[in-house]
C-alpha positions as CSV (number, residue, x, y, z in Angstrom):
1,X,57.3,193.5,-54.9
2,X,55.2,197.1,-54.8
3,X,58.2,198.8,-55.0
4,X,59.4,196.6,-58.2
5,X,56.1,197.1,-59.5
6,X,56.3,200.8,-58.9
7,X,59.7,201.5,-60.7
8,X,58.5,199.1,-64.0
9,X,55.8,201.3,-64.0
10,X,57.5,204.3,-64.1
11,X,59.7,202.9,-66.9
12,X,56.5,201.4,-69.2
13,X,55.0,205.0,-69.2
14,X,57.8,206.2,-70.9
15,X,57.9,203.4,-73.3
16,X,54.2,203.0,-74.4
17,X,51.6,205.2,-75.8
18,X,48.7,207.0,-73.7
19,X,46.2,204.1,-75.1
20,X,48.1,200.9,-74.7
21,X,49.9,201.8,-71.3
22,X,45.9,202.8,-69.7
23,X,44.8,199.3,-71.6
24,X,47.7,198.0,-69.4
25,X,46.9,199.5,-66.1
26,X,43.3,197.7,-66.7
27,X,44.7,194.4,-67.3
28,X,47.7,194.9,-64.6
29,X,43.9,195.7,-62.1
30,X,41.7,192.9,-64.3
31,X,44.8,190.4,-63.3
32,X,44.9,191.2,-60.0
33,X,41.2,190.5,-59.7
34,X,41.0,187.5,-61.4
35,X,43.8,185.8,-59.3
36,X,42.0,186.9,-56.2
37,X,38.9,185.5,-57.3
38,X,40.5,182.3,-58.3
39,X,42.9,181.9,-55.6
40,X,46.0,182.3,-57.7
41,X,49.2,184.2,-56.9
42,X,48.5,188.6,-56.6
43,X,51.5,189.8,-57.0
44,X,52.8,187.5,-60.2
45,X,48.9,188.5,-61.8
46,X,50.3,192.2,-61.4
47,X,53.3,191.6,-62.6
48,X,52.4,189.7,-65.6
49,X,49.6,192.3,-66.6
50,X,51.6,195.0,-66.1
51,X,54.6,194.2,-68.4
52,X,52.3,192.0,-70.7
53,X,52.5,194.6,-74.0
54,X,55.4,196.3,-72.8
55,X,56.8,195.4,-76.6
56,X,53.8,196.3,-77.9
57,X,54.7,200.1,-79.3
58,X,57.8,198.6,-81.0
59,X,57.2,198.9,-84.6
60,X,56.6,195.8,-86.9
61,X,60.0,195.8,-88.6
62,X,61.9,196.6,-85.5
63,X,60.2,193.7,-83.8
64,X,61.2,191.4,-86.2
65,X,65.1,192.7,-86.5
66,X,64.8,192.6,-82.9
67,X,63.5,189.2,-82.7
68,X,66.2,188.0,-85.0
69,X,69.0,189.6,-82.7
70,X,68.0,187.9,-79.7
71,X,67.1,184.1,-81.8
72,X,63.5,184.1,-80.9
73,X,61.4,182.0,-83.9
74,X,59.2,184.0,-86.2
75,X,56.9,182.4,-87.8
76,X,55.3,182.8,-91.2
77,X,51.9,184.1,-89.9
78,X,54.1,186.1,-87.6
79,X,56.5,187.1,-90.6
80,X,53.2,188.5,-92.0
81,X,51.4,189.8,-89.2
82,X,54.1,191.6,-86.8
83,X,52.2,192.2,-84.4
84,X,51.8,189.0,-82.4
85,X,55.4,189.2,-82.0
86,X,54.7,191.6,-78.7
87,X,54.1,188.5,-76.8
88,X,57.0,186.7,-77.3
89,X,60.0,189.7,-77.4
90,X,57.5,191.1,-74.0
91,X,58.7,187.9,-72.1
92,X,62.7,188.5,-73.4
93,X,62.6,191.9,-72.5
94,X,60.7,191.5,-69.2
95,X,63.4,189.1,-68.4
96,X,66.5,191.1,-70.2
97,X,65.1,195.2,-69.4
98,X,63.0,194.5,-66.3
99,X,64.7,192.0,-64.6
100,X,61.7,189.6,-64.0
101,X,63.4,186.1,-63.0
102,X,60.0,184.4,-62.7
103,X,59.4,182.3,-65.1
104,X,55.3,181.9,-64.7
105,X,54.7,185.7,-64.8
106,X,57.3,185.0,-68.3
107,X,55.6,182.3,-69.8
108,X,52.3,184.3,-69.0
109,X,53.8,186.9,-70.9
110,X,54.7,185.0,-74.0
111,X,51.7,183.2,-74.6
112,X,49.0,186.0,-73.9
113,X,48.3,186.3,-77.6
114,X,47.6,183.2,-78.7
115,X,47.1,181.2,-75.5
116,X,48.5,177.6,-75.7
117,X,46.9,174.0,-74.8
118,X,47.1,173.0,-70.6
119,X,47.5,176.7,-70.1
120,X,48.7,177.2,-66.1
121,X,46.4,179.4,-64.1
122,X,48.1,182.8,-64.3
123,X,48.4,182.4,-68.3
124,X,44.8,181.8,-68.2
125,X,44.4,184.9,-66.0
126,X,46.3,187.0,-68.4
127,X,45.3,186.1,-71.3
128,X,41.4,186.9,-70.4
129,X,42.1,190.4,-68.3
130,X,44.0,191.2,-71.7
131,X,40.6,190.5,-73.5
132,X,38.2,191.8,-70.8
133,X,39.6,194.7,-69.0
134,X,37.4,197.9,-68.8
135,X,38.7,199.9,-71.2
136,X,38.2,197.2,-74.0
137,X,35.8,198.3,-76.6
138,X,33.0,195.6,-76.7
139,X,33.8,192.5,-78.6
140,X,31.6,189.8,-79.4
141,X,29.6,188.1,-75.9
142,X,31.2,190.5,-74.1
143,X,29.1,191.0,-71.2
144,X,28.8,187.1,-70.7
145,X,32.4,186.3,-71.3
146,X,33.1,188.6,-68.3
147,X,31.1,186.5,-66.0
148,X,32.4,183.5,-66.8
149,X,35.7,185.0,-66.2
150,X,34.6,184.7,-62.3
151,X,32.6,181.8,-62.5
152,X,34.0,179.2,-64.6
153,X,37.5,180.1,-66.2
154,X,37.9,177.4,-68.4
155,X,34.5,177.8,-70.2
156,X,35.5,181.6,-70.7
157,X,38.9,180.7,-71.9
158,X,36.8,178.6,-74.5
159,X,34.0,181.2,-75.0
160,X,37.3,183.8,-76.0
161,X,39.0,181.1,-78.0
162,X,35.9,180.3,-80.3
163,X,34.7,184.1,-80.4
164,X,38.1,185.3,-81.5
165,X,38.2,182.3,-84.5
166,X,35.3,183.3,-85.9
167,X,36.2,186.8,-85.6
168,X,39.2,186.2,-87.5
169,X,37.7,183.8,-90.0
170,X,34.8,186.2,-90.7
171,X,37.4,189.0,-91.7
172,X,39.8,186.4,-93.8
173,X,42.9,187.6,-91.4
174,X,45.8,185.0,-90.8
175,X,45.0,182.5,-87.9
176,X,48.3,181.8,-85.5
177,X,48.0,177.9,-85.4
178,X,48.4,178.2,-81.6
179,X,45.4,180.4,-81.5
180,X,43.6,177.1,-83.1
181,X,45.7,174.2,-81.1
182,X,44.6,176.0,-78.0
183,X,40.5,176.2,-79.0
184,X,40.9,172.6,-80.3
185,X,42.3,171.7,-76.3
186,X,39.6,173.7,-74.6
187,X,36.8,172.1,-77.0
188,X,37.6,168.9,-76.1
189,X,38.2,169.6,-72.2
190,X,35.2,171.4,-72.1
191,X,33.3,168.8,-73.9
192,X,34.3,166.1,-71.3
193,X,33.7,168.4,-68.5
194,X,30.0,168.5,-70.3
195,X,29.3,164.9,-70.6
């Protein structure tokens, strides 16, 4: 696996800008961290973070004519925001370009943007080291969305999901109605976990 890990690294430095390939190395080490902490699967975590933007530096219209070759769904709040398109062409071309076969470290891919209800453990793993990795500029609760990251995953997930909403009411951008499926899940499992 280190050498597999090695030679997709080598190829994503190629592909990706200075930026988004360091902001990958810290979620590729945020990953890894998480899934020790919460007894989940190392080398998958690594994998997943490491090739979880690699579509990410593809511009907006490519990503959609790209999308269209290879008959994955775009969606009208996808149609008019591009960019959450990384997640779902990342897990076709971790699969097609970098010849990952496993479909957890895939589906962590795919749904990294927008999360999705009764996420597995890695996709929750992903998804947070995505939105708390080191080099991340500070977003809202920061600091106590990182320690719950350790301590209590599902309340973090549902700290990020709440935090990002709100973010993205407050600025009147589109809303991907996963984004607001998956808060609407954690609510209610962390509501029941509270009672």
């Amino acid at each position: 696996m280190e050498q597999k890990i090695s030679k997709i690294n080598k190829k994503l430095q190629k592909k990706l800008d200075k930026e988004r390939y360091e902001h990958t190395i810290g979620v590729m080490y945020t990953a890894s961290a998480l899934a020790m902490c919460h007894n989940a699967n190392v080398e998958q975590a690594l994998l997943a973070g490491l090739l979880h933007d690699c579509a990410k530096c593809i511009p907006n219209d490519k990503k959609i004519k790209l999308c269209r070759k290879y008959r994955l769904e775009v969606s009208d709040v996808e149609r008019s925001n591009p960019s959450l398109l990384h997640a779902k062409l990342g897990a076709y071309l971790a699969r097609k370009k970098y010849h990952v076969e496993d479909y957890e470290v895939l589906c962590a891919i795919k749904s990294h943007t927008t999360g999705k209800p009764a996420m597995t453990l890695l996709e929750k793993i992903i998804y947070i080291a995505d939105y708390i990795e080191p080099g991340r500029g500070e977003l809202p609760n920061m600091p106590e969305v990182r320690r719950l990251a350790f301590h209590n995953i599902d309340e973090c997930l549902y700290r990020m999901l709440e935090d990002t909403l709100k973010y993205l009411k407050n600025r009147k951008l589109p809303i991907d109605e996963m984004t607001e499926k998956t808060y609407h899940y954690y609510k209610t499992t962390q509501g029941e976990q509270e009672d």
